[in-house]
C-alpha positions, 0 to 999 in steps of 0.5 A: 485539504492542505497536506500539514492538515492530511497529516494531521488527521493521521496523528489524531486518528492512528497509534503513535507507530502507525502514524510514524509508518504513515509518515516514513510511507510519505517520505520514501513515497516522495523520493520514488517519485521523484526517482521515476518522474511521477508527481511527487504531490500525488505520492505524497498525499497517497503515502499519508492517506493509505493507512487513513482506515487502518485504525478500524476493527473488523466490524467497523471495516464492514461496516463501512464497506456497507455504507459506502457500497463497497463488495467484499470479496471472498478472501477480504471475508476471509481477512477482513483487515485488507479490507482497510486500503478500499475503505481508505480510498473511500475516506479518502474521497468523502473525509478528504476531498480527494478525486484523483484517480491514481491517488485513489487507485494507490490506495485501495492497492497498496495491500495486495497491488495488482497487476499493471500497477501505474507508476503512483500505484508501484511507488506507493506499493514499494513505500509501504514495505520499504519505509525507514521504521519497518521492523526488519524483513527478510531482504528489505536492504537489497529490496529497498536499494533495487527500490532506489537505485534500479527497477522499481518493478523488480522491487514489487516483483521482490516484494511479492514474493517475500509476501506470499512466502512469509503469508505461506510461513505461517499459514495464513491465507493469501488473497489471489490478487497477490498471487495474480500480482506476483505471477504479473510482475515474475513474467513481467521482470523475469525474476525470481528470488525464491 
């Protein structure tokens, strides 16, 4: 599918907001590639399509997990809403027609990452949180410049942290690979910004 036609499929299937976060995820996700020397076509189709489910409830999110032979862990139980970045992997193969790897990959990881992460799986991780229409977040404008001008690891490993301490803010339960991801990524970089 041609990418005006990814893009498309978004406008027509997400909220006005979600769609503008979908297309700041593209552009950033874009400029990272090219940044780290990664196919910019493969961070491109991966920013438009790593929200490609997000429009789903609960029930649907499981649903569609029982359809396409997906596990649902004990914490996507637990919240049900990352449950949107497998199922968009899953759409994303059947819905549109795309079988790489990596691009899948970006998808189903762009929530919660994962340790040893590839390149197109860190750009798009990094997008998510970094794009121009996200509301303000604790350190987006030094994450976003490390992002940029630095270490893109360092930028997940700042990511990672900044979640986890928000998700522990309010309470909320943190899905272990986060938490398996942010001890990778804190030995792999040496960097804490607690």
């Amino acid at each position: 599918m041609e990418v005006e036609q990814l893009r498309e499929s978004m406008k027509s299937i997400l909220k006005e907001t979600r769609y503008q976060h979908v297309i700041g995820v593209e552009e950033v996700s874009i400029d990272l590639a090219v940044i780290y020397g990664c196919d910019p076509y493969k961070a491109r189709v991966a920013g438009i399509l790593h929200d490609c489910a997000k429009h789903l409830t609960d029930e649907e999110l499981i649903s569609e997990c029982e359809q396409y032979n997906l596990s649902i862990s004990e914490a996507e139980a637990k919240s049900v809403y990352l449950l949107h970045a497998k199922v968009g992997a899953a759409y994303a193969k059947a819905k549109y027609g795309v079988w790489d790897k990596d691009i899948l990959n970006a998808i189903t990881y762009h929530t919660t990452g994962r340790p040893a992460m590839s390149m197109i799986e860190k750009i798009v991780f990094t997008a998510d949180y970094i794009e121009p229409n996200r509301k303000p977040l604790p350190r987006i404008e030094e994450i976003r410049f490390v992002a940029y001008n630095n270490n893109i690891d360092i930028a997940v490993s700042m990511i990672l942290e900044n979640t986890i301490n928000y998700l522990k803010s309010i309470d909320a339960f943190i899905d272990n690979r986060t938490i398996e991801t942010n001890e990778y990524y804190k030995k792999y970089t040496k960097v804490s910004i607690s």
